[in-house]
N, C-alpha and C positions, 0 to 999 in steps of 0.2 A: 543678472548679477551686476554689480557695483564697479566693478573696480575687473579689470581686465586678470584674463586666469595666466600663468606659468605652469605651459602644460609638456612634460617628457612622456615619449613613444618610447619602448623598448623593443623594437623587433626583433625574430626568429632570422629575419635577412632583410637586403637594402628591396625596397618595394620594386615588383618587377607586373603592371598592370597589362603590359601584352604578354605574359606568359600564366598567369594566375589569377584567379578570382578574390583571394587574398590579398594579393598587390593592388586591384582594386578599390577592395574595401579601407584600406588604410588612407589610400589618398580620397575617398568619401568624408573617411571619418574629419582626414587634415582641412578641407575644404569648409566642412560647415565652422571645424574651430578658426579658421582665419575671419569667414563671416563674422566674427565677435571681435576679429583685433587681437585676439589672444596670440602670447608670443609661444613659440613650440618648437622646444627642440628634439632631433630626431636619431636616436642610438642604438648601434648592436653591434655584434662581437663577430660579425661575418664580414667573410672578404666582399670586395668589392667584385662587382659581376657589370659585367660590358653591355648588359640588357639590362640591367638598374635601372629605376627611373631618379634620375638627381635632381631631389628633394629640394636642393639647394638654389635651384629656379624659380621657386615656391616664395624665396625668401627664410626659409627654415635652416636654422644651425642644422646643420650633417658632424654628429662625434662617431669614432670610433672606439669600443670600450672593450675592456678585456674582463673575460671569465675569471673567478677564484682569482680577484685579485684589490687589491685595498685602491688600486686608482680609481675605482668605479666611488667608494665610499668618499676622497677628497672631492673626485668632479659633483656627485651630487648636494654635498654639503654644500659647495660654489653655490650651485646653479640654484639650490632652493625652490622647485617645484611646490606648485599646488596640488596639481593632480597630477600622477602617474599611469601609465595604460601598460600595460602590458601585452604583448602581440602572444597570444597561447599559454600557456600553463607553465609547459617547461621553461618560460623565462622569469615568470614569476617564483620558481622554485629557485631559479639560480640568483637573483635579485630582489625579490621581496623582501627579506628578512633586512637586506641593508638598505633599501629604502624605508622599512617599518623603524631598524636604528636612528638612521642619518636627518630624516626628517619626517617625525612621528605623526603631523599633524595634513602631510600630505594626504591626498584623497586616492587611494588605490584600486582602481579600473581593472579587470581581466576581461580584453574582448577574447574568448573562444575560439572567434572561427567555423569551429563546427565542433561539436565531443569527440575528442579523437575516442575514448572509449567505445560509444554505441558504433565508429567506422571501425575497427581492428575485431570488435566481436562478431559484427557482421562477416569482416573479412575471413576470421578463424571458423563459423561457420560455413561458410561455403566450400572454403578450403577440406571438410569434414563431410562436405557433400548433403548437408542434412538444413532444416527451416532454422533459422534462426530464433533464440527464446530468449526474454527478457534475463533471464538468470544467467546468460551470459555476462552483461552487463556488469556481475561479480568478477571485476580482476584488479593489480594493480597496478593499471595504468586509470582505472576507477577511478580509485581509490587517493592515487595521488590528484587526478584533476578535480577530483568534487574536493579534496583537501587543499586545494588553490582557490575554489570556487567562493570554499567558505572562511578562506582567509583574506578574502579582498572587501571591499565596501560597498562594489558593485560589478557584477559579471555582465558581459552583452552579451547578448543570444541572438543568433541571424535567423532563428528556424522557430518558426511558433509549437512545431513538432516537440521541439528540444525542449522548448520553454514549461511543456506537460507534463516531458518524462523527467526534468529536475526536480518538479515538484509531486508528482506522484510516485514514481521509482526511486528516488534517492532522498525524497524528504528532503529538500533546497528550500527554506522559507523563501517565500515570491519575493519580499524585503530585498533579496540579497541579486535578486536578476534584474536583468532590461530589455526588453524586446527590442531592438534596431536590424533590422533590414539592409538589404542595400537601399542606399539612400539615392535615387533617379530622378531624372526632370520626368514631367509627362511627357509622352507621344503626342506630339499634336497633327492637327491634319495635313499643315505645311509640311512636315518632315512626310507622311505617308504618300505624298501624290509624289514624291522622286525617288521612294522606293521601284526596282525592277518589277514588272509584272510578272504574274504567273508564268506568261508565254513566253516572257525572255529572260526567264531563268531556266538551270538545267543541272541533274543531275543532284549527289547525295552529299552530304558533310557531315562528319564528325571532328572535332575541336579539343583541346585538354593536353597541359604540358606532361609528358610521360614520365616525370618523377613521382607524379601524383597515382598511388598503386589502382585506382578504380578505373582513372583514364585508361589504362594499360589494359587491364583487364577486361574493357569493355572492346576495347582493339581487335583483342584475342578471339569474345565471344564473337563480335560482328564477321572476321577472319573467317573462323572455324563453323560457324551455327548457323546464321544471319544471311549473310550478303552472297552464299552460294546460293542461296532459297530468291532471294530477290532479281540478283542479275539471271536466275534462268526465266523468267516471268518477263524483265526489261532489260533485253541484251544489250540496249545501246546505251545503257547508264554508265554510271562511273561511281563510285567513293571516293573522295576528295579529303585524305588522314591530315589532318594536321595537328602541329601541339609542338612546344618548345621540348628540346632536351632531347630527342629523340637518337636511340641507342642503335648499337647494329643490330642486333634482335629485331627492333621496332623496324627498322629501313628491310631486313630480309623478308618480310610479308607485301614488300611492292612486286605487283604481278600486274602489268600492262593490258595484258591478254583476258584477264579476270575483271578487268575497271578495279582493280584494288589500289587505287597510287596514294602512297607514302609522299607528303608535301613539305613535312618537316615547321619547322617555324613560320611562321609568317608575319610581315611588318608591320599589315593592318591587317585584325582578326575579323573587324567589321566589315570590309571591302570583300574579304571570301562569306562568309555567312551571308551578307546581303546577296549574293551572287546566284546562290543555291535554292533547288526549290525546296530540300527538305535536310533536316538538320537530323541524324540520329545520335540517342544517346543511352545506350542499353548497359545502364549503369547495375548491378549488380550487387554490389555492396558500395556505402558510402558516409555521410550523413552533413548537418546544414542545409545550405542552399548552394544549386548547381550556378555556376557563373556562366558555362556555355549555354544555357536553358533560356538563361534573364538575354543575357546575349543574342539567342538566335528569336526572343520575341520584341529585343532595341531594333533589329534588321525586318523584323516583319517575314522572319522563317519559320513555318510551322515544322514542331519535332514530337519526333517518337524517343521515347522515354518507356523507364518503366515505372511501379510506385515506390520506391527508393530515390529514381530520380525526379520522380515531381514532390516528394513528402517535402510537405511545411511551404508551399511554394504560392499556390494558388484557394485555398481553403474549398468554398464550395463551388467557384465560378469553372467554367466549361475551360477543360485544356487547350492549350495552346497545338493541336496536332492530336496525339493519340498516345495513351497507355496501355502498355502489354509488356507481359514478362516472359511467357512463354517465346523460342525461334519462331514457330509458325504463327504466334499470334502478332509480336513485332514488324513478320516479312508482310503478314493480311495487312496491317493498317498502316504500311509506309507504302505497299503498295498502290492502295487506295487514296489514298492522299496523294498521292505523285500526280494520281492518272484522274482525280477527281475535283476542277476547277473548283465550284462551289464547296464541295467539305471543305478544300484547301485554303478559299479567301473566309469562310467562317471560323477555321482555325488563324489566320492571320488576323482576324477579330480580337477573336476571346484573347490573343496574347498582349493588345493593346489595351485590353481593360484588366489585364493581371498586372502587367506596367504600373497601368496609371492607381489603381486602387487600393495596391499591397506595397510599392516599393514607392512612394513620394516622400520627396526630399523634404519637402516642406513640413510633412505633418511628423514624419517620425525624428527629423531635423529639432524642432521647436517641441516636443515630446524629450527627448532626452537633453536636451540645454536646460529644462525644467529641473530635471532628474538630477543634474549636475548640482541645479542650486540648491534642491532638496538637502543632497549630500552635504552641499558645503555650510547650510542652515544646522543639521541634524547630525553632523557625525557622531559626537560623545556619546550622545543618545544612543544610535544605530549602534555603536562598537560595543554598549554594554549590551545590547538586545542580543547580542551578537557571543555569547559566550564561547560557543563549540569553535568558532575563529578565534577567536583571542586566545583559547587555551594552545590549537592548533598553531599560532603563530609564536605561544612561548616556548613549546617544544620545537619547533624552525629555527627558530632563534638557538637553540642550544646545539642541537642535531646539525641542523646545514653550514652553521655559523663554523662550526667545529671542526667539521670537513673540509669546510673550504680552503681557513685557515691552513690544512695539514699538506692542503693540495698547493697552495700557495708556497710555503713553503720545502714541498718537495720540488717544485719548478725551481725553485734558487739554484736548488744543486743540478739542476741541468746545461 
């Protein structure tokens, strides 16, 4: 592109990359756009949190903005964006329509994250005890995100998974998506020869900030299913819990006597993961891509997972460790792998060529800077191609515009 972009984030919260895989991704995404020069500034309507990462180190404006409220529409008129992102769906519902106002000619992003729809129907399945079926996927938290989806100019999808079932379960023309990944350096061989060997690692991990309901959930399973099956096979193991946010719920499953220990937060997630010989993560319901997964294959730790948690992750190349959903099939292949040097360094393989093949900075980097100019070449075009958004966005425009307004003004009188 010609001329340097003015680019606004709107996040869900201030980016927190030791506690989430979303926090992550946004400083990904911030990274490649400074590679361009481009100026970017960084907004949301959340308090500030003491494990933040301050943006404002970056070089990036840090605003703070309020909900249902017309300051947001003076600051953006100011600031005059090119392109807007929006961090998840429900930010775009609550700001869309006055950035679609305020400056029409902006280019409006929805990175995703993940469908929270296909996570929450998985969730209500399981909770119902029964398989999970695509006709689930009929609800209205759907309905609002594929209505964000197809109100914006361009959606990011982290999951090649996702990227099938937009276009063939909800009919998403491919036009309106963009495959981006986490965006990684490669592994190179300098970094693998000061990884810990097999012999001087010990013991199990699992990883995942416990607001996140799957993390938790998977705690539970490993608690209750899992990890009585495994420590009677290797009594002198341990699980090593950890994950930001942890509740006293979470902290009453520490059992010494069991190798069960609750570790809570940790400063550096990479220093414990590399430490471990094997990383579990008996995700159950969920969807995207797992950040403790990508994580425990940047450390060279092979994990057990299920296919939930490896979907969209590795296509057809050899897992990083082992897949199994079943208790006794998960305790067989972590077992095996603890106790099995060779599976163990083959799995510490295959997760350096999932790295280097599926997650490069470079190529899906320079893939979506394309995409950008695509957009900023093609918009008119795209927004008429685009009818089912435009209509969707003039009823936003009346509906949310309307609300907000009433919301705004019942705040006065408070």
């Amino acid at each position: 592109m010609s001329k340097p972009q003015n680019i606004l984030i709107i996040a869900t919260v201030w980016p927190e990359p030791n506690s989430s895989a979303a926090g992550s991704r946004i400083l990904q995404l911030i990274e490649l756009f400074q590679s361009q020069n481009w100026k970017i500034t960084f907004a949301s309507a959340a308090s500030d949190s003491e494990h933040a990462f301050d943006v404002q180190t970056l070089g990036i404006e840090k605003v703070t903005i309020e909900l249902n409220n017309k300051s947001f529409d003076e600051f953006i008129s100011k600031l005059q964006p090119s392109i807007v992102i929006f961090d998840r769906f429900m930010i775009e519902e609550q700001f869309g329509w006055r950035v679609a106002e305020n400056c029409p000619d902006a280019i409006r992003i929805l990175d995703t994250i993940d469908l929270h729809c296909l996570r929450q129907a998985r969730h209500a399945a399981l909770k119902e005890k029964r398989t999970f079926i695509q006709a689930d996927l009929f609800s209205d938290t759907a309905k609002r995100e594929m209505a964000s989806v197809l109100r914006c100019d361009s959606s990011l999808i982290i999951s090649d998974f996702e990227m099938q079932l937009l276009q063939d379960y909800f009919k998403i023309d491919k036009a309106l998506l963009h495959y981006v990944p986490f965006l990684l350096d490669a592994i190179t061989e300098k970094e693998t020869v000061l990884w810990p060997s097999y012999e001087q690692r010990a013991h199990f991990i699992t990883i995942g900030n416990f607001i996140h309901e799957p993390n938790w959930n998977a705690v539970q399973f490993l608690k209750e299913e899992i990890w009585p099956l495994i420590r009677k096979e290797l009594p002198q193991a341990e699980l090593h819990v950890y994950g930001a946010y942890a509740t006293q719920k979470v902290n009453e499953l520490h059992n010494a006597k069991e190798g069960f220990l609750i570790k809570g937060r940790t400063v550096d997630a990479m220093e414990v993961v590399k430490n471990a010989k094997i990383c579990l993560a008996p995700l159950r319901f969920g969807a995207g891509i797992k950040g403790k997964l990508v994580e425990a294959m940047q450390c060279g730790t092979p994990s057990v997972t299920t296919v939930i948690g490896a979907e969209g992750m590795h296509g057809e190349s050899g897992w990083n460790g082992a897949i199994a959903n079943s208790p006794q099939g998960i305790t067989e292949a972590a077992i095996k792998l603890y106790s099995d040097k060779i599976e163990w360094e083959q799995a510490q393989k295959n997760g350096i060529a999932i790295i280097n093949n599926f997650y490069s900075k470079k190529i899906h980097g320079e893939k979506f800077l394309k995409q950008i100019a695509f957009l900023k070449n093609n918009l008119k075009l795209l927004r008429q191609n685009n009818f089912i958004g435009a209509m969707l966005m003039h009823h936003t425009l009346a509906s949310t515009k309307y609300m907000a307004k009433w919301i705004e003004e019942k705040n006065k009188g408070n």
